[in-house]
DSSP file (Angstrom, degrees, kcal/mol; ACC not computed):
  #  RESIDUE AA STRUCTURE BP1 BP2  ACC     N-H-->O    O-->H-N    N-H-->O    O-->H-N    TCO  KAPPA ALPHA  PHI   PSI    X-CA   Y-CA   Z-CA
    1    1 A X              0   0    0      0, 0.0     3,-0.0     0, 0.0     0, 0.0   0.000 360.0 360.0 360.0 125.0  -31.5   75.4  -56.8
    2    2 A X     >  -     0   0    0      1,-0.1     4,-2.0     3,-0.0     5,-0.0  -0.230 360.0-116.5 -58.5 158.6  -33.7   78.4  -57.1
    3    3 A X  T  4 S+     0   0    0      2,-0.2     4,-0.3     1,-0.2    -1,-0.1   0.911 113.2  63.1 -89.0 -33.2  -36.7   78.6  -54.6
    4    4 A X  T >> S+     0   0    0      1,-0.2     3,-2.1     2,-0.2     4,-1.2   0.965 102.3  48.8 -41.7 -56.4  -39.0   78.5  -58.1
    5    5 A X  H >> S+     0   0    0      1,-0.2     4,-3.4     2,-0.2     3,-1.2   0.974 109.5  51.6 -70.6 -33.4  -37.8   75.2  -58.9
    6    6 A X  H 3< S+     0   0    0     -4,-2.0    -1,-0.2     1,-0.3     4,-0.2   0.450 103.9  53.7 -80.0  25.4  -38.4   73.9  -55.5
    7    7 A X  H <> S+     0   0    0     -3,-2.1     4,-1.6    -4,-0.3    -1,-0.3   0.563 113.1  44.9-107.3 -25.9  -41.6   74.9  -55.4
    8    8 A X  H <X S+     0   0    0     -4,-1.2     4,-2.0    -3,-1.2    -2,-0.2   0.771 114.1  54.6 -75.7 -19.4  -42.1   72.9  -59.0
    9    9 A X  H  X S+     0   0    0     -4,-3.4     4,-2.5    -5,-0.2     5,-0.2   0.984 107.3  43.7 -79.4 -53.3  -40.3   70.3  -57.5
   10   10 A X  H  > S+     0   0    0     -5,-0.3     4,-1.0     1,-0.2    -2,-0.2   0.788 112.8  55.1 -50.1 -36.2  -42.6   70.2  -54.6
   11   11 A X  H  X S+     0   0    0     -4,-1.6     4,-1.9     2,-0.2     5,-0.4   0.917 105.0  49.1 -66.7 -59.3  -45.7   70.4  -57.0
   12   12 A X  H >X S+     0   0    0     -4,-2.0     4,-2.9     1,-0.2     3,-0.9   0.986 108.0  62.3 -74.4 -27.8  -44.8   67.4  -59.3
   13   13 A X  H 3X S+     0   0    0     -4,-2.5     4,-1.3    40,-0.5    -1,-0.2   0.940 110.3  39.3 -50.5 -28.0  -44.3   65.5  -55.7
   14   14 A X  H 3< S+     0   0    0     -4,-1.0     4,-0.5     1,-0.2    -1,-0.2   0.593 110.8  50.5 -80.6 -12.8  -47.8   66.0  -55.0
   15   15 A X  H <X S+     0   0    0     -4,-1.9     4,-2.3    -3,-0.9    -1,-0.2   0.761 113.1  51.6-100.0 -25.6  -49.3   65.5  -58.1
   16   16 A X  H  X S+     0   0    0     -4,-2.9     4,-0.9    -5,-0.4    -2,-0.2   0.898 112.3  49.0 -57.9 -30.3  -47.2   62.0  -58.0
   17   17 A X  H  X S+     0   0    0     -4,-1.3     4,-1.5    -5,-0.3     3,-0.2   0.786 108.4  47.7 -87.5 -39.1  -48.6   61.3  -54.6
   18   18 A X  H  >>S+     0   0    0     -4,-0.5     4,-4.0     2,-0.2     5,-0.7   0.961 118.3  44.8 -82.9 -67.2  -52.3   62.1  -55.5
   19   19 A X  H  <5S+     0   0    0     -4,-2.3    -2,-0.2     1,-0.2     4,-0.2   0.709 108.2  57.1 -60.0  -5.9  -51.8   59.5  -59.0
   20   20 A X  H  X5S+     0   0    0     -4,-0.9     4,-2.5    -3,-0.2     5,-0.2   0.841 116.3  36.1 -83.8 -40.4  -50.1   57.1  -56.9
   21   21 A X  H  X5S+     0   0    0     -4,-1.5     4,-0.8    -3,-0.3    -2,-0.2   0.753 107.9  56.1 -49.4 -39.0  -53.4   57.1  -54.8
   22   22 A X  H  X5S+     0   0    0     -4,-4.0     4,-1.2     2,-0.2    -1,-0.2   0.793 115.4  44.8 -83.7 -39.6  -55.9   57.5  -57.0
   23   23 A X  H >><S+     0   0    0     -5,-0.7     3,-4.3    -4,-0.2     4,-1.8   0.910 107.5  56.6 -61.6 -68.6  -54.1   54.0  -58.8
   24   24 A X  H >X>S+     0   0    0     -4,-2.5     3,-6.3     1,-0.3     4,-0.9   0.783 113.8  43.0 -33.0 -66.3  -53.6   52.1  -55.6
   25   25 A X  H 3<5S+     0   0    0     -4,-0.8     4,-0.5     1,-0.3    -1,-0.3   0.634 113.6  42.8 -51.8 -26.2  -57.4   52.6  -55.0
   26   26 A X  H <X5S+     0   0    0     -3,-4.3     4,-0.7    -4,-1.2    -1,-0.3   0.405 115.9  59.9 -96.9   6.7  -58.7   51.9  -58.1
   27   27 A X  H <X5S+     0   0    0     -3,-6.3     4,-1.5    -4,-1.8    -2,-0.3   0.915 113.1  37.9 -85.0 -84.0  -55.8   48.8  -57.8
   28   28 A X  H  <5S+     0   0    0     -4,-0.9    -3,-0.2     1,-0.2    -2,-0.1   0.770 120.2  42.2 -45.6 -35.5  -57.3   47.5  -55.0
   29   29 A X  H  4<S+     0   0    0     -5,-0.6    -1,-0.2    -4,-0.5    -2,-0.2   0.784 118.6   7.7-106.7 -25.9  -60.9   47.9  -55.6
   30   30 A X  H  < S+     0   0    0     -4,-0.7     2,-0.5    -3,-0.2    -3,-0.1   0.225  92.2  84.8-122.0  21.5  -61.9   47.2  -58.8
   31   31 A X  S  < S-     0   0    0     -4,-1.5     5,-0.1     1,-0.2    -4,-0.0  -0.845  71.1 -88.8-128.7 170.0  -59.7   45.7  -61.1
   32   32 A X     >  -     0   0    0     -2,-0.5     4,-0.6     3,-0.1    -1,-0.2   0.481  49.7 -90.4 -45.4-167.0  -58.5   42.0  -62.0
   33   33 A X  H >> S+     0   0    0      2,-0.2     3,-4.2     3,-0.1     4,-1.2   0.867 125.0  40.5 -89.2 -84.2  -55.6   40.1  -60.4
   34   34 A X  H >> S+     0   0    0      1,-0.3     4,-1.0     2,-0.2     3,-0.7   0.674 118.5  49.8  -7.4 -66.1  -52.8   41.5  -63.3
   35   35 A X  H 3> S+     0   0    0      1,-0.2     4,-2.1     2,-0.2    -1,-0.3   0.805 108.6  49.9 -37.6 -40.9  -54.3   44.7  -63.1
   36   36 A X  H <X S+     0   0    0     -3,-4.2     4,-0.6    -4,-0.6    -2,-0.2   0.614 113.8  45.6 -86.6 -18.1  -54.2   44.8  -59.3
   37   37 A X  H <X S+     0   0    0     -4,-1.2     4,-1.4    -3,-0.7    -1,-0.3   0.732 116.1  47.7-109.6  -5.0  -50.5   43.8  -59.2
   38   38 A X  H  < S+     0   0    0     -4,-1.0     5,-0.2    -5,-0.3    -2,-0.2   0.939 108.0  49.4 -41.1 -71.4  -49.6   46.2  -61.9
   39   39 A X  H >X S+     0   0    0     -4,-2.1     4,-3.1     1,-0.3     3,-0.8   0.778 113.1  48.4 -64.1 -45.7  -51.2   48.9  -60.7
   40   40 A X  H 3X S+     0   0    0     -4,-0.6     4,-1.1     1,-0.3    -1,-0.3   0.979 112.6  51.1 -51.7 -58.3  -49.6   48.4  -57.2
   41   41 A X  H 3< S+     0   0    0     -4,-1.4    -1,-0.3     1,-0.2    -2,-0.2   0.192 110.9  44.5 -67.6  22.3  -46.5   48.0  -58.8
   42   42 A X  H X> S+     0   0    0     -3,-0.8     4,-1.7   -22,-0.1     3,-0.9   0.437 114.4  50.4-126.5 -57.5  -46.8   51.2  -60.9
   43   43 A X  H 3X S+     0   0    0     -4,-3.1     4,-1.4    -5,-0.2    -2,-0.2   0.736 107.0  54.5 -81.3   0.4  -48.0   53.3  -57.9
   44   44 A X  H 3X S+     0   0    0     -4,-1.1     4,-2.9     3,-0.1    -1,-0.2   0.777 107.9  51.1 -51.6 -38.8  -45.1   51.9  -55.7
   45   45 A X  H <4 S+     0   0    0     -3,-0.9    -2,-0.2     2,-0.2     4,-0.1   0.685 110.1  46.9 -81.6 -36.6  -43.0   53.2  -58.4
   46   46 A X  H >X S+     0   0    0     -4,-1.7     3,-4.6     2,-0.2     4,-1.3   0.998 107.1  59.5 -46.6 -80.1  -44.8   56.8  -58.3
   47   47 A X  H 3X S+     0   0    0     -4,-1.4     4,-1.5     1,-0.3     5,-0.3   0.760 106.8  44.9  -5.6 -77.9  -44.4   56.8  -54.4
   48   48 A X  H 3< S+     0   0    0     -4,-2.9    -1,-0.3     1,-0.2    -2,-0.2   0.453 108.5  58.5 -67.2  -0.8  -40.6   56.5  -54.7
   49   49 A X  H X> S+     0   0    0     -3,-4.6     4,-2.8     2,-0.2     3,-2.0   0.923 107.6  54.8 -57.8 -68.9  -40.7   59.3  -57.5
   50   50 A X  H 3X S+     0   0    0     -4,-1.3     4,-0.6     1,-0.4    -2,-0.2   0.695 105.2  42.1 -42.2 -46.2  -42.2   61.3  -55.0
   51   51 A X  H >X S+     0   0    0     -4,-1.5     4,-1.6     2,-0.3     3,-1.1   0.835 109.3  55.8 -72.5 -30.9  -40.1   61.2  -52.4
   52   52 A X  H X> S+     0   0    0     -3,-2.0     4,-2.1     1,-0.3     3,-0.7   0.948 114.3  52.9 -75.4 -30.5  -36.9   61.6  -54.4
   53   53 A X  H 3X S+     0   0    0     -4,-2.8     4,-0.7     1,-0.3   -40,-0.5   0.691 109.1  42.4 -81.1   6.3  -38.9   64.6  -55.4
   54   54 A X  H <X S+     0   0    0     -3,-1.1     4,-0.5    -4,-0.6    -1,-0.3   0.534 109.3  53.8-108.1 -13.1  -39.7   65.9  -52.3
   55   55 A X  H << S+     0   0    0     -4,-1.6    -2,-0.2    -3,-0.7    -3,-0.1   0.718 109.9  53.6 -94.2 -25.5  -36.5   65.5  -50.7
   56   56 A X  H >< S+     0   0    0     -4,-2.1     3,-0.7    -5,-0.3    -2,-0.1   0.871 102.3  56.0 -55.3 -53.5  -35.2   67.4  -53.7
   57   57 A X  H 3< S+     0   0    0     -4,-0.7    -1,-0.2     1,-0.2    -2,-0.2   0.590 108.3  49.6 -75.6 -14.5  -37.5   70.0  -53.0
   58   58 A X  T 3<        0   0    0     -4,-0.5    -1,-0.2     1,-0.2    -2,-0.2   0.320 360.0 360.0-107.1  21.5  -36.0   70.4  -49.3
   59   59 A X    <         0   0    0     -3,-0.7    -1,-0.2    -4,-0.1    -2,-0.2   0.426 360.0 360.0-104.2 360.0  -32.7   70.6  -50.2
């Protein structure tokens, strides 16, 4: 893997990591109970994107 893509790999972790934050938080804080366990369970989902993509990016 070229050091360009693991610098794009490193970029879509972060931008997963920021939209997995910006849900939890709007998860927690203002939205119903469905919503709130959705949304968790959608920014869990991110989370573990992230990581696969960051681990990617250090390999």
């Amino acid at each position: 893997m070229s050091p360009l893509d693991k610098m794009w790999s490193s970029f879509v972790a972060i931008g997963l990591m920021a939209g997995a934050s910006v849900l939890i938080v709007y998860a927690r804080s203002r939205a119903r109970r469905i919503v709130r366990v959705l949304g968790t369970l959608v920014a869990t989902i991110l989370l573990l994107l992230a990581v696969v993509y960051a681990l990617v990016a250090l390999v």
